[in-house]
C-alpha positions in Angstrom: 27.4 -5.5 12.8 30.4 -6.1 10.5 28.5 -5.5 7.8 27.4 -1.7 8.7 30.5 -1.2 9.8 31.9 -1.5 6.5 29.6 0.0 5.1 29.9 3.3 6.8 34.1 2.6 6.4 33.4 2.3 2.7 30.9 5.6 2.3 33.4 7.5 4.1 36.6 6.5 2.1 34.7 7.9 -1.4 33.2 11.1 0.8 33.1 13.2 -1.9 31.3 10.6 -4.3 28.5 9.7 -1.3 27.8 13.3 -0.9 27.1 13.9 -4.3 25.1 10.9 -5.0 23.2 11.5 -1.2 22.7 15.4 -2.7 21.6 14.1 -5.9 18.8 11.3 -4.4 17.6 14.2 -1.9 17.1 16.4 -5.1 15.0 13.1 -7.2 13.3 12.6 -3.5 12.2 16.3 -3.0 11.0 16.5 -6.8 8.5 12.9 -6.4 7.5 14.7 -2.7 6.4 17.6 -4.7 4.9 15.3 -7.7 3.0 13.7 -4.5 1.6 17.2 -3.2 0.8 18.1 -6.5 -1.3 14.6 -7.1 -3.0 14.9 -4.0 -4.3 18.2 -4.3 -4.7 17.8 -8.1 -7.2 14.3 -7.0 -9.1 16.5 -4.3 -9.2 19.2 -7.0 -11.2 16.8 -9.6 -13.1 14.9 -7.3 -14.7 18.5 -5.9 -15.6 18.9 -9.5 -16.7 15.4 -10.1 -19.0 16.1 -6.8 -20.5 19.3 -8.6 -21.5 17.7 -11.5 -25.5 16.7 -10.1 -28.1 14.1 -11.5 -31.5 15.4 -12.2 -34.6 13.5 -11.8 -37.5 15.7 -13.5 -40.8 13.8 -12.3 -44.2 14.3 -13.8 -46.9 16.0 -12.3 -48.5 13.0 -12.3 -46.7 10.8 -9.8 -47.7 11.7 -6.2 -45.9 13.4 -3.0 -45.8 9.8 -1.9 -44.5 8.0 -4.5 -42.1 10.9 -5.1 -40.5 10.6 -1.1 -40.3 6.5 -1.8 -38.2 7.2 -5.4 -36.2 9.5 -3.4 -35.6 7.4 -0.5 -35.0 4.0 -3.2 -32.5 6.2 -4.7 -30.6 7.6 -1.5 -30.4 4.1 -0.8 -28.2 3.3 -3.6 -24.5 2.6 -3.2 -23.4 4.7 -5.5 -25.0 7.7 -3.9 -24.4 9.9 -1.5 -27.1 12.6 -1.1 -30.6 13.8 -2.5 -32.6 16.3 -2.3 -35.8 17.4 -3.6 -36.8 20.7 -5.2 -40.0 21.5 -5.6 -41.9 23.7 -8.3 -41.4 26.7 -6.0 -37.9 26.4 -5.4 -37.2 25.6 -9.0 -39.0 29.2 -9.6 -37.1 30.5 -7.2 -33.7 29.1 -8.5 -34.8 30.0 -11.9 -35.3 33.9 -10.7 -31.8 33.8 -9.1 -30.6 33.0 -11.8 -31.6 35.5 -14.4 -32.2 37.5 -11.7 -36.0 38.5 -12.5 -39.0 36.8 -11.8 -39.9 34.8 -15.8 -42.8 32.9 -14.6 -44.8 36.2 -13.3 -47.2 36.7 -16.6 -47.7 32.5 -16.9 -50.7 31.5 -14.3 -49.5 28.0 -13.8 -45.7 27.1 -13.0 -44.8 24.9 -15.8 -41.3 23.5 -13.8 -41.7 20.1 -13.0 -40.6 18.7 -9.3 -36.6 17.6 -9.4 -34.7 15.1 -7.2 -31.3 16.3 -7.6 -28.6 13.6 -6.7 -24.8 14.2 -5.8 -23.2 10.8 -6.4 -20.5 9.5 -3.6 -16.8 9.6 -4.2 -15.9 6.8 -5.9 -18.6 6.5 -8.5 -18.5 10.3 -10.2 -17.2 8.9 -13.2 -19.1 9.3 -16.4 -20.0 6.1 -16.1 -21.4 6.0 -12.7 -23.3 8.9 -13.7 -25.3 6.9 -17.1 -25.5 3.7 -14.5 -28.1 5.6 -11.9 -29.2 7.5 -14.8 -30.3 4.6 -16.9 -31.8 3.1 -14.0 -33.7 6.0 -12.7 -35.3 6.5 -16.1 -36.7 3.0 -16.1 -39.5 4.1 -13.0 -42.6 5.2 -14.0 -44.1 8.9 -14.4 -40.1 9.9 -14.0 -40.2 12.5 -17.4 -36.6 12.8 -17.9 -33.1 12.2 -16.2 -30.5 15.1 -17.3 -26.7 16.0 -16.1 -23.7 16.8 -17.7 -22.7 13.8 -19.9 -20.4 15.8 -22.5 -18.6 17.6 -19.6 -18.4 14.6 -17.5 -16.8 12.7 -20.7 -14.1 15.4 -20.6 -13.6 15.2 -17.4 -13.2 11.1 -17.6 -10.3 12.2 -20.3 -8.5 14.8 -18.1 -8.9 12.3 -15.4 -6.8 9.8 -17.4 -4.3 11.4 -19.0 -3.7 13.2 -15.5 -3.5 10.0 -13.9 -1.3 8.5 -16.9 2.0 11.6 -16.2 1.4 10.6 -13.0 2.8 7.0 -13.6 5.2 8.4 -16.4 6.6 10.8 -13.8 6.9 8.7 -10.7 8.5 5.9 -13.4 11.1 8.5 -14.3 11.9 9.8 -10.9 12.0 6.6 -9.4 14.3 5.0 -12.3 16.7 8.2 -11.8 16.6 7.4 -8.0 17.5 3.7 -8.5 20.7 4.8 -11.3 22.7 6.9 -9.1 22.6 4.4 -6.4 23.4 1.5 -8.4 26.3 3.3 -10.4 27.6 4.8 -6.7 27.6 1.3 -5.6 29.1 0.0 -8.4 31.8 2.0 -8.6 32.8 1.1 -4.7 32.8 -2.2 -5.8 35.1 -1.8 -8.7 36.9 0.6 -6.0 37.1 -2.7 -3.8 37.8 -5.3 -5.7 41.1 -6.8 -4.7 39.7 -7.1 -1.3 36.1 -9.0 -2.9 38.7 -11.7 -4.7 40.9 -12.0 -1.2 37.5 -12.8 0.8 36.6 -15.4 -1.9 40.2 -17.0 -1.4 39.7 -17.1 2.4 36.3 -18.8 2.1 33.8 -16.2 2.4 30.5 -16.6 0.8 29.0 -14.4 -1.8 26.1 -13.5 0.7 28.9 -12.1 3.1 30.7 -10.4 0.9 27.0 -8.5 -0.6 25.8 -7.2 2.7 27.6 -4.0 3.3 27.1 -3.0 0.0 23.4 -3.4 0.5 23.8 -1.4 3.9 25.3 1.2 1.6 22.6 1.5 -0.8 20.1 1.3 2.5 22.1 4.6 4.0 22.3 6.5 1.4 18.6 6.1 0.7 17.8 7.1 4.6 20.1 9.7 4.5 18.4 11.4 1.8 14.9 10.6 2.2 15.5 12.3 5.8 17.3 15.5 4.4 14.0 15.6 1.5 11.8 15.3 4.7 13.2 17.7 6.5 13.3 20.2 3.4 9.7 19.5 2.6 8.4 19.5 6.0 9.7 22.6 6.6 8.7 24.3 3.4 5.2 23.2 4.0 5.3 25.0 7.4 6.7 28.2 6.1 4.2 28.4 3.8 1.4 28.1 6.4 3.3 30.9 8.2 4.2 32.8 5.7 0.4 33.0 4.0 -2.4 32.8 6.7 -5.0 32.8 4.2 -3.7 29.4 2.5 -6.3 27.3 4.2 -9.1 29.2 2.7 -7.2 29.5 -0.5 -6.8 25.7 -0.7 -10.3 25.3 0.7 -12.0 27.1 -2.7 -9.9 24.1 -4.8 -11.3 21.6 -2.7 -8.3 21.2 -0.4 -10.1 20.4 3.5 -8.2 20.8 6.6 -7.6 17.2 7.3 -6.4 16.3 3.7 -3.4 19.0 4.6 -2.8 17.7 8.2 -2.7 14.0 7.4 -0.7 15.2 4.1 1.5 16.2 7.0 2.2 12.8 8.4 2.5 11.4 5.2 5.2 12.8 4.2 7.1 11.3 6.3 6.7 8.1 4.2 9.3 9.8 1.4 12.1 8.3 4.3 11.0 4.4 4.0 10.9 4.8 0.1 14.0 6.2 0.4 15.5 3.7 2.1 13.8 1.0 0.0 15.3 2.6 -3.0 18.3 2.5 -1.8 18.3 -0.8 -0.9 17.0 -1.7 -4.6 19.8 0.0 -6.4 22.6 -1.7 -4.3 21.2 -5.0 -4.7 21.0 -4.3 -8.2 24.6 -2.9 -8.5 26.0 -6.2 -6.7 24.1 -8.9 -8.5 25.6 -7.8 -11.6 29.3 -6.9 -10.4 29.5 -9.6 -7.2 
């Protein structure tokens, strides 16, 4: 208790210092919030273009109905898998006049498509190399006449993927680093501001332990302090924006945003407190293990 109590003593004696460096963390915490947002709905983005990107199994008109429902069923079995479906020679025709939008087999007397199991892959495994994996092993089975999907696209994709991933880290890195700085400099300087009284505690007997903990307590308040006010500001940007465009669900829904990614993206924001506290708590013990 004496410990929080000095610390509150000591963040009020340099008000205008803890303000600034409380306004400053808030700022660093609303900025990785918004990094978060914008990773979440960037993953969610990807991963409904990932799940686009379809396996075809062409099959020769040799292999039978029944063989071709057990290669379906083998392959739905598959871990890495998440769906299958099977077009036939008349729905490739008909997928093949939707898309040119006239009927090209008319003047031919036998449709020359072959029979397709078409494969979405589960989330997960839709990287490139998932994709060659099932591949490879689906062209192993007999009277299977070729396995096709996009494997220069889906390399690109595996790139973007990366590097997207990669200023991710380098972001986070940089907020986070910034976060940790002005707490440890703010908590340095109140322990340069308090020094006479650190060497008076020493000469009475007190331990360095004691003499650490409101200083951590500092770094600890500061860091709930502003991961509550970049709550607050984030939380209630996110519900203006609701309000103030009632379309944006279907506007996220078209970049592969669902309903229950946004409401538990709700909740989770929430967690930009705890890692503000935990920063917080970082930086000052940082700050005193080099000045104390």
């Amino acid at each position: 208790m004496y410990s929080l109590k000095e610390a509150v003593k000591a963040l009020l004696h340099i008000r205008s210092m803890t303000i600034v460096s409380i306004f400053t963390i808030t700022i660093a915490l609303i900025i990785l919030g918004l990094l978060g947002i914008v990773t979440l709905f960037g993953h969610s983005f990807v991963d409904s273009l990932m799940k686009s990107e379809e396996i075809n199994v062409y099959l020769k008109d040799e292999m039978s109905d029944a063989d071709m429902l057990g290669l379906e069923s083998a392959i739905a079995s598959m871990s890495e898998v998440e769906s299958t479906r099977i077009l036939t020679k008349e729905d490739a025709a008909r997928e093949l006049e939707k898309m040119f939008n006239e009927d090209l087999l008319a003047g031919i007397e036998k449709n020359p498509l072959p029979r397709t199991i078409v494969i979405t892959l589960a989330s997960g495994h839709r990287m490139s190399e998932d994709h060659e994996t099932v591949a490879e092993r689906i062209r192993k089975v007999t009277n299977v006449e070729s396995v096709e999907y996009g494997r220069e696209w889906m390399s690109k994709m595996d790139i973007f993927f990366l590097l997207f991933i990669l200023m991710e880290i380098i972001l986070i890195t940089i907020i986070v680093s910034a976060c940790l700085l002005i707490i440890s400099n703010t908590i340095s300087l109140t322990v340069f501001a308090r020094n006479e009284t650190i060497e008076i505690m020493r000469l009475v007997g007190a331990t360095d332990s004691f003499i650490r903990r409101p200083f951590y307590f500092e770094g600890f308040i500061q860091g709930i302090l502003s991961g509550s006010m970049a709550f607050l500001i984030l939380f209630g940007a996110f519900e203006w924006l609701r309000y103030a465009i009632p379309d944006l669900q279907v506007y996220l829904y078209i970049f592969g945003i669902q309903n229950f990614i946004l409401l538990s993206h709700r909740f989770s924001m929430a967690l930009i407190i705890p890692a503000g506290a935990l920063m917080g708590l970082i930086g000052s013990t940082v700050a005193v293990r080099r000045a104390i």
